[in-house]
N, C-alpha and C positions, 0 to 999 in steps of 0.2 A: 734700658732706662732703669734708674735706680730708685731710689724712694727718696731720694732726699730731691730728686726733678719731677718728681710725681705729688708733691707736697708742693713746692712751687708751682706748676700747675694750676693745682686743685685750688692751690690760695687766689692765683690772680683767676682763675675761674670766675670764684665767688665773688670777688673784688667787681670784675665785671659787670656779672648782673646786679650787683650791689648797685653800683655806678648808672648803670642802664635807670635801674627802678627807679632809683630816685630824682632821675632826670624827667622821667616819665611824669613822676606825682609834681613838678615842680612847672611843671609846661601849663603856664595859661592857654583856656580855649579862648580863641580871640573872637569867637561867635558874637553877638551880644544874646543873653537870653530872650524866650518869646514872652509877651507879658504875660502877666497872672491872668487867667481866667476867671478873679473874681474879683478882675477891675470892673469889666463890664455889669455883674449885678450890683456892684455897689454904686454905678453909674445909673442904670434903670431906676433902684431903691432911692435914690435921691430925688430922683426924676419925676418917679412916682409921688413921691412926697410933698414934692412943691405945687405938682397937679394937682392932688387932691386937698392940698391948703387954697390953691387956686380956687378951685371949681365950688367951694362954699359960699362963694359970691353968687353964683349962680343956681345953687339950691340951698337957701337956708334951712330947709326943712331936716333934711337930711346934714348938717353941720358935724351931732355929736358924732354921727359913724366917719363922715369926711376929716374929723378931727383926729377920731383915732385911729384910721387909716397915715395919714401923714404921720404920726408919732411913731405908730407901730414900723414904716417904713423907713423914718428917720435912725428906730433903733436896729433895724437890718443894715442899713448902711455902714453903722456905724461897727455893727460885731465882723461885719466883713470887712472894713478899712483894717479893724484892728487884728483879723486874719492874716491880711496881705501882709500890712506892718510885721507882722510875729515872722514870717516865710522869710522878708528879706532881711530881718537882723539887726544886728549893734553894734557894732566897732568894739574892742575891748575898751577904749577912751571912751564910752557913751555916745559918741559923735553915728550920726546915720548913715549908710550909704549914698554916695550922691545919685544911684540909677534908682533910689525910692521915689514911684510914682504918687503925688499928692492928692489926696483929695479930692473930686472934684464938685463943683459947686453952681448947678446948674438954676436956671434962671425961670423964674414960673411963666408958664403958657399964656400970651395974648391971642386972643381974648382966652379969659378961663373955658375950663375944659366942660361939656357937659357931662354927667353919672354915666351915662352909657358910652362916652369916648373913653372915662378912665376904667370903668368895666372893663374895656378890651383889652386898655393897657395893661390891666392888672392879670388878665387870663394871659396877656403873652408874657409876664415876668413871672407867671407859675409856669409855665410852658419850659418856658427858658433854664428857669433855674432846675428844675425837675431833670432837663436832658442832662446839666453839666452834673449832676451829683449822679447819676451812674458812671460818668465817664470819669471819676474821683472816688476817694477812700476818705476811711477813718474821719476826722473831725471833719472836713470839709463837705463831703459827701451828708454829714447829718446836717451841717450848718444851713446848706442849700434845701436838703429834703427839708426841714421844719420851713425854711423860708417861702418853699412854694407850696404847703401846707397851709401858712399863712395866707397869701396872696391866694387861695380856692379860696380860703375864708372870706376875706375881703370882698373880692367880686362877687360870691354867690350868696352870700349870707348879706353879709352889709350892705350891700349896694343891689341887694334883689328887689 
C-alpha cells in the first residue's frame, strides 16, 4: 500500500463518520415527550386558589387569610406556568410550539370548601411539591421548595 491509498482511505474514513454523525444529530426521536411535572402543581395551585376564594363564603371570618391564600396561590401558578412556558421555548419567528400545554382553568368547588377540607388540600400540595423538588435541580427544585414552604405556611399558620 502506498501513501497516496492510505490518504484516500484515511479521507473517506473520516468522511464516513462525518456522514454517520450528522445523520445521527439529524434523526427526530419520534417518542413524543412526557409532560412537564409542573403541569400538575400549577394545576393544584389554581385549584387551590379557587377553593380558597370559594370557601370564604363559608367562613367570612377568616376572609383576609382565605384571601391571601388564593392570591398567594394564584401567583405560584402563575411563576410555574411561566416555568413550563420558559422549558418549552419560541420558535425563532416568535410563534409557540404547538405541543405547549395551556393553562389550565379549573372551576371552584360546589358547594364551597370548608377551612379544614382546604387545610388538607393545602398540606397535600406542600406534600406534593416538597417530593417533586428533590427529584429536580437548580431553579425548579427552589421554585417548588419555596412553593411548599408556602403551602406549611398556609395550612398551619393561616388557617390554624
Amino acid at each position: 500500500m502506498n501513501r497516496r491509498v492510505a490518504l484516500r482511505l484515511a479521507g473517506g474514513g473520516a468522511l464516513a463518520v462525518a456522514t454517520v454523525g450528522a445523520l445521527a444529530a439529524c434523526a427526530q426521536d419520534d417518542k413524543p415527550k412526557p409532560p412537564d411535572p409542573l403541569i400538575a402543581q400549577e394545576t393544584s395551585a389554581r385549584t387551590d386558589a379557587a377553593a380558597a376564594t370559594a370557601a370564604i363564603a363559608t367562613s367570612p371570618d377568616k376572609a383576609g387569610a382565605l384571601q391571601i391564600i388564593a392570591t398567594q396561590r394564584t401567583a405560584h401558578a402563575d411563576a410555574l406556568r411561566t416555568e413550563i412556558d420558559r422549558a418549552v421555548g419560541v420558535y425563532g419567528d416568535g410563534t409557540l410550539p404547538s405541543h405547549r400545554t395551556p393553562p389550565v382553568t379549573p372551576t371552584a368547588p360546589v358547594p364551597p370548601p370548608a377551612v379544614a377540607a382546604l387545610r388538607t388540600q393545602l398540606q397535600q400540595s406542600q406534600r406534593t411539591a416538597a417530593d417533586l423538588s428533590v427529584q429536580l435541580s437548580g431553579y425548579r427544585a427552589g421554585l417548588l421548595s419555596s412553593i411548599s414552604a408556602s403551602c406549611a405556611t398556609h395550612a398551619g399558620v393561616l388557617l390554624a
